[in-house]
C-alpha positions in Angstrom: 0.0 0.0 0.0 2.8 2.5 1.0 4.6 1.8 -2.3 1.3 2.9 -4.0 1.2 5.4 -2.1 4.6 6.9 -2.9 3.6 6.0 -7.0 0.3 8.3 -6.2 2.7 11.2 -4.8 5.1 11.0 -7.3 2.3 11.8 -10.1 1.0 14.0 -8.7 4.5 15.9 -8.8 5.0 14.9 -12.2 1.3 16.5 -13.2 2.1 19.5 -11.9 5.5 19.5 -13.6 3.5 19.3 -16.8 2.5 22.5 -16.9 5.8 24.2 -15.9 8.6 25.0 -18.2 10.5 22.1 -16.9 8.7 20.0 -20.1 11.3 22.0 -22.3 13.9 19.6 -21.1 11.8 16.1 -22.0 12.3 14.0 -25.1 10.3 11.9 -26.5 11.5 8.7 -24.1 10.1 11.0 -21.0 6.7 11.4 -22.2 6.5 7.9 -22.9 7.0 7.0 -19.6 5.0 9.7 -18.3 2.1 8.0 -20.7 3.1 4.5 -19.4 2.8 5.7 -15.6 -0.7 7.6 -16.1 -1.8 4.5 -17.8 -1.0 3.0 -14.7 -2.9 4.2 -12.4 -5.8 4.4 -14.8 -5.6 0.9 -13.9 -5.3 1.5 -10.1 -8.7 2.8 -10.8 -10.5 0.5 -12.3 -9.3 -2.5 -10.0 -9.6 -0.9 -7.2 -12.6 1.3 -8.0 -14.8 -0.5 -5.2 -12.1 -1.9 -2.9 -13.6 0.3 0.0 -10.2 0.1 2.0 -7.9 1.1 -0.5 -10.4 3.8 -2.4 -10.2 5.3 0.7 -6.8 5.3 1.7 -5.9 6.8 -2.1 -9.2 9.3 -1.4 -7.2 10.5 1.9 -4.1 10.7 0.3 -5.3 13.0 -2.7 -7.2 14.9 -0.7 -4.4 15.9 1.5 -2.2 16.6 -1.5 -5.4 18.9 -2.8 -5.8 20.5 0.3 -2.0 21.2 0.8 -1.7 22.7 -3.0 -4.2 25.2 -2.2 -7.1 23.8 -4.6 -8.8 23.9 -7.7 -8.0 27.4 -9.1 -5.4 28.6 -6.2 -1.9 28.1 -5.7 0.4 25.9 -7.3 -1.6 23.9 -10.4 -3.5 21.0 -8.7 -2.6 17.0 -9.5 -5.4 14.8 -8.9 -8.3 16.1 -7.0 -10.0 12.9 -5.9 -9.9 9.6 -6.9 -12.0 9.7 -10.1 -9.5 11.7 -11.4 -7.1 8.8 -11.1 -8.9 7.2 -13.8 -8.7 10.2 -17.0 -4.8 10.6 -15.4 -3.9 10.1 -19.1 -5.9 12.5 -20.4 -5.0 15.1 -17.5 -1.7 15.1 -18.5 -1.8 14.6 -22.3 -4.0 17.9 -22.1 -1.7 20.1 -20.4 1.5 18.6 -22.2 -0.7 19.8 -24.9 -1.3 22.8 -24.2 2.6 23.8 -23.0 4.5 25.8 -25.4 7.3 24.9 -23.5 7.7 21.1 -24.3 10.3 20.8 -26.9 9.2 19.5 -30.8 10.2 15.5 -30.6 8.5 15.2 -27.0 5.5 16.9 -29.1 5.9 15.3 -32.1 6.1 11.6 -29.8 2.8 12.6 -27.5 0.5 13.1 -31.0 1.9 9.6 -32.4 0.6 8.4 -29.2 -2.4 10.3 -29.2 -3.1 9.3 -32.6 -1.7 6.2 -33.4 -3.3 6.0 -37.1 -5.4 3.0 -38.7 -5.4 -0.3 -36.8 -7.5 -2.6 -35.1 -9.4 -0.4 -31.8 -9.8 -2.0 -28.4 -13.2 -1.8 -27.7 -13.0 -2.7 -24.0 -12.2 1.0 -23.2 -12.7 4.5 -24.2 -9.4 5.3 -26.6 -7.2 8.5 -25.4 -8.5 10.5 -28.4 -11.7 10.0 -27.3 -11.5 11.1 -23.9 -9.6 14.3 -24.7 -12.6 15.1 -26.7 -15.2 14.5 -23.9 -12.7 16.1 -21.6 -12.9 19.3 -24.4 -16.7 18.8 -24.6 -16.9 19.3 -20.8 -14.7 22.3 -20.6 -16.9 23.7 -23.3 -20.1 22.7 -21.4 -19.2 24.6 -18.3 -17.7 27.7 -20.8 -21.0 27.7 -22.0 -23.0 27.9 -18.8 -21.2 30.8 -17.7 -23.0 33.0 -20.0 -25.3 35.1 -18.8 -28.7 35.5 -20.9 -29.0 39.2 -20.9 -31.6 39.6 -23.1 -35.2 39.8 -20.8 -37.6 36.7 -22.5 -40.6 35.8 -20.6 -40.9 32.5 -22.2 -37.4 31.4 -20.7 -38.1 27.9 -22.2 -38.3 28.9 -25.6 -35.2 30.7 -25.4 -32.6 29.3 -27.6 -29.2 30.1 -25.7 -30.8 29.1 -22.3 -32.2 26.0 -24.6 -28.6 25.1 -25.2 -27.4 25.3 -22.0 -29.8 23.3 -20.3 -29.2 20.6 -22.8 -25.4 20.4 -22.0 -25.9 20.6 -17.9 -28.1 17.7 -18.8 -25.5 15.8 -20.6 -22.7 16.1 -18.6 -25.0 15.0 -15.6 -25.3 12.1 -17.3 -21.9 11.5 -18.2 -20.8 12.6 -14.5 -23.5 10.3 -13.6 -22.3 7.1 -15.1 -18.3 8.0 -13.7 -19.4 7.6 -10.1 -22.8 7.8 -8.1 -22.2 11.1 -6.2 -20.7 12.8 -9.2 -23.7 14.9 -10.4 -24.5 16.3 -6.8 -20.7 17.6 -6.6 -20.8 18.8 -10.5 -23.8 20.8 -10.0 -22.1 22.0 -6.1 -19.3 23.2 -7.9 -21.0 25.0 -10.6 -23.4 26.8 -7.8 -20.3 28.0 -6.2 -18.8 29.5 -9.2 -21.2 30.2 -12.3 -23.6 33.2 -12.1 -26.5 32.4 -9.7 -29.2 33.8 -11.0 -28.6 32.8 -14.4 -27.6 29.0 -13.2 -31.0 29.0 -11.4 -33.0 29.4 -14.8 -30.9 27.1 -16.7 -31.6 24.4 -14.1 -35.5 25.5 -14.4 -35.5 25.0 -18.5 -33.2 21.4 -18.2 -35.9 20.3 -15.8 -38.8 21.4 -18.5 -36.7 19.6 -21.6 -38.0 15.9 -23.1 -36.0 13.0 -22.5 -32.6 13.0 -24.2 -32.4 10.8 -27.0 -29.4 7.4 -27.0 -26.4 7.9 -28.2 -25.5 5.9 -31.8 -23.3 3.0 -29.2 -26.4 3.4 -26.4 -29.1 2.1 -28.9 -26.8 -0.9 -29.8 -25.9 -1.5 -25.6 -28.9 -0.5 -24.2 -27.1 -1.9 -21.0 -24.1 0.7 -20.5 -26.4 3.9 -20.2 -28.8 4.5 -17.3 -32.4 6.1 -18.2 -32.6 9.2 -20.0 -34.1 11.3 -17.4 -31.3 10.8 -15.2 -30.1 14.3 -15.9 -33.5 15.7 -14.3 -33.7 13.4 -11.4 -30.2 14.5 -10.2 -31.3 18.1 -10.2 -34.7 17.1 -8.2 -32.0 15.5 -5.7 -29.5 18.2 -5.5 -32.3 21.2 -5.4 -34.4 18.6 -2.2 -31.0 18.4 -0.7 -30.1 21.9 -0.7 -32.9 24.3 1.4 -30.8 27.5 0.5 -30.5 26.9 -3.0 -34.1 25.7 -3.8 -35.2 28.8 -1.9 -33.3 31.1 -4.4 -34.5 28.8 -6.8 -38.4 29.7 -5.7 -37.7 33.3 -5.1 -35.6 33.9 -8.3 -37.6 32.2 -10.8 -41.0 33.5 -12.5 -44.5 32.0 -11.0 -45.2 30.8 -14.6 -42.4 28.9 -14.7 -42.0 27.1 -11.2 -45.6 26.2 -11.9 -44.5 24.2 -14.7 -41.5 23.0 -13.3 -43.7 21.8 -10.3 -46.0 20.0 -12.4 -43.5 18.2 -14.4 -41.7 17.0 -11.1 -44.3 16.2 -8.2 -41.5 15.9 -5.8 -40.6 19.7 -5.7 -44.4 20.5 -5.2 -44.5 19.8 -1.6 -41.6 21.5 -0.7 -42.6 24.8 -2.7 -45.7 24.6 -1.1 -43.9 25.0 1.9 -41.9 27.9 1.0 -45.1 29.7 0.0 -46.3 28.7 3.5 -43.3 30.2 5.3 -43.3 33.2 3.3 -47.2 33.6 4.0 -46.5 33.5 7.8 -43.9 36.0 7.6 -46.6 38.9 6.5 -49.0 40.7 9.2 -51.6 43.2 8.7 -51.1 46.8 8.7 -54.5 48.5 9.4 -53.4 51.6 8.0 -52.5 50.5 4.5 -55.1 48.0 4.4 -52.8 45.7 3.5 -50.4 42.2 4.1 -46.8 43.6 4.5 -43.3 42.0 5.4 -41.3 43.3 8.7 -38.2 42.9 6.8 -36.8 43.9 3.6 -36.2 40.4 2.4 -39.8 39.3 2.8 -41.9 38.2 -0.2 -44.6 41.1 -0.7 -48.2 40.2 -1.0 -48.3 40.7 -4.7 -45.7 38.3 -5.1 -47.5 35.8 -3.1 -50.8 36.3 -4.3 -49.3 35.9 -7.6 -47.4 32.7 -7.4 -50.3 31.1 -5.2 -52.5 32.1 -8.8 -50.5 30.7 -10.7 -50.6 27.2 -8.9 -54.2 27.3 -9.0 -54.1 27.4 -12.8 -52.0 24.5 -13.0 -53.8 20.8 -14.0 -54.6 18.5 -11.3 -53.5 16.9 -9.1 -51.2 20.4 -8.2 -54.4 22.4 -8.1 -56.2 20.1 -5.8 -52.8 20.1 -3.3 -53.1 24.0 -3.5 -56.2 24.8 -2.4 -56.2 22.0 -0.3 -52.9 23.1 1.7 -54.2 27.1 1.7 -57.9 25.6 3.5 -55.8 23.8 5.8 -53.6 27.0 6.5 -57.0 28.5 7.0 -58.4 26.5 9.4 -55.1 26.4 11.4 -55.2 30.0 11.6 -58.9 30.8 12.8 -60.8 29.5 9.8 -62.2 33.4 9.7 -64.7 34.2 6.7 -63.6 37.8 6.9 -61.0 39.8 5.4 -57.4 41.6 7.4 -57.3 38.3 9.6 -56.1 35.2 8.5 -53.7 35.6 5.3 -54.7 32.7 4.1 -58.6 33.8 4.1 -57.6 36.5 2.4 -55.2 34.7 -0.4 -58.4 32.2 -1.0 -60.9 35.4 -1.2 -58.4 37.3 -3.7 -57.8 33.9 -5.6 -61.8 33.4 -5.7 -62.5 36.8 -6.6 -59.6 36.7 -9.4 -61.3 33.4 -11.0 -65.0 35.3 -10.4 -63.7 37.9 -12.9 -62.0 36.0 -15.0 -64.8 33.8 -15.3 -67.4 37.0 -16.3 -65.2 38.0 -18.8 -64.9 34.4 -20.8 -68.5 34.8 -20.5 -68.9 31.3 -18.1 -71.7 31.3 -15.3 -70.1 32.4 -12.2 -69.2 29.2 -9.3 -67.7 31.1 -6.5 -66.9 27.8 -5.2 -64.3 27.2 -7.3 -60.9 29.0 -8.4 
């Protein structure tokens, strides 16, 4: 174990070396072995992917290493992360050899014979280097993509094309995150809350969870067996949002009433839980006499409008969200008094406003009035 160990260290060195003008002094015999030693522990990784001992002493090891480098982004350039990383080590390193103008012609020259090795016969147990450096590119380009912000105002965020596009890759690489390792899309989408643009990362995460199924891939329709269900992408976002109060409460409070009403109806799970918010931000209000109105004691609080508004657009939605509407704000209602008349229960008043809305709304299609519906 120690001797592995020492192997892990000594990559990790050699990684960061990669990206240093020390590459200028390599020839083509160095990179070989610096192939040769990645391909290596590619292999550590796959044997002892679920060898729970081991896997955990490399874990400790390359965290340590991580944390003592300063991570991602900070310090001197990072090795290997975690142990996932152990198994694209290849690819890590062809990438930044790659991309050093410092490493000399031959070394370069050597490194694209071994990237691409010309015609012959591929092994199709494993994913070829070539191929990983362009899913590796693919990702980078993903998360390049996601950064943008969608400046433009469009009220039907879903039909946006850029925000369209974006959704479609977050899905994608959730899948492909996915399929590497079982927690991988709940730290993907961590790391991208911590360092993409909130608010715009809170709609694209709104329009992935409105998109259809994503289709196979050409090898997934012939091994139906290798790729998991196609709303995998959609279920780890309902995960990561239900596991995350703080961010599914910026994801309520951010996000347009028209839209989390969809969202809501397209993934039962989050409905409860939005509910909830609603609920929370409905007890937060009192009545001022004086303005004849609900209002918030602090700045932050969600204004009656708002409220009203979201609570509206529920109502609108199909059954069985309608039903769970108006059947949480009666219970809300009884808890509170079950009063008939306005400026003393919220929740009276959020059924008499919603009533009253459908009244109108109702007169003006021309339909009998029911006031005993909304």
């Amino acid at each position: 174990m120690e001797s592995l160990l020492q192997h892990l260290d000594r990559f990790s060195e050699l990684l960061a070396v990669s990206c240093t003008t020390h590459v200028s002094t390599w020839d083509p015999a160095t990179v070989r072995r610096a192939l040769q030693w990645a391909r290596y522990l590619r292999h550590i990784h796959r044997r002892f992917g679920r060898h729970g001992r081991i896997r955990t002493a490399l874990e400790r090891r390359l965290h340590n290493q991580w944390r003592q480098e300063g991570g991602f982004g900070r310090g001197p350039v990072p090795g290997l992360a975690n142990f996932q990383a152990l198994g694209r080590c290849d690819v890590l390193l062809s990438l930044r050899l790659l991309e050093n103008r410092a490493l000399g012609d031959a070394a370069r020259h050597h490194l694209l014979q071994q990237l691409f090795p010309g015609p012959g016969v591929p092994d199709a147990s494993e994913e070829t280097l070539q191929e990983s450096l362009a899913s590796l590119a693919r990702r980078r380009s993903a998360v390049h993509l996601l950064r943008l912000n969608g400046y433009r105002e469009n009220p039907n965020l879903q039909e946006d094309s850029l925000m369209k596009t974006q959704a479609e890759l977050l899905l994608e690489r959730l899948q492909d995150v996915g399929k590497a390792e079982a927690e991988g899309p709940t730290r993907f989408l961590s790391s991208l809350w911590e360092c993409l643009p909130k608010n715009n990362f809170l709609k694209v995460i709104a329009v992935a969870l409105l998109q259809p199924p994503l289709s196979p891939r050409p090898q997934e329709e012939l091994e139906p067996g290798i790729h998991k269900t196609h709303g995998e992408g959609s279920q780890a976002l309902v995960h990561w949002l239900l596991g995350n109060s703080e961010v599914f409460a910026a994801f309520c409070r951010a996000l347009p009433a028209g839209l989390l009403t969809l969202v809501t109806s397209r993934h039962p799970a989050l409905s409860p839980v939005y509910l909830g918010l609603l609920t929370d931000w409905g007890q937060r209000l009192h009545y001022d006499l004086q303005k004849g109105i609900w209002v918030g004691t602090e700045s932050q609080d969600v204004p009656w409008e708002e409220l009203h508004d979201r609570f509206q657009s529920l109502c609108q939605a199909p059954p069985p969200l309608k039903d769970e509407v108006l059947t949480s704000l009666e219970t809300c209602k009884a808890q509170d008094g079950d009063f008939e008349v306005p400026g003393l229960s919220i929740w009276t008043d959020l059924l008499l406003a919603l009533r009253s809305g459908a009244f109108r709304k109702r007169q003006i299609l021309g339909f009998s009035p029911d006031l005993s519906s909304v």
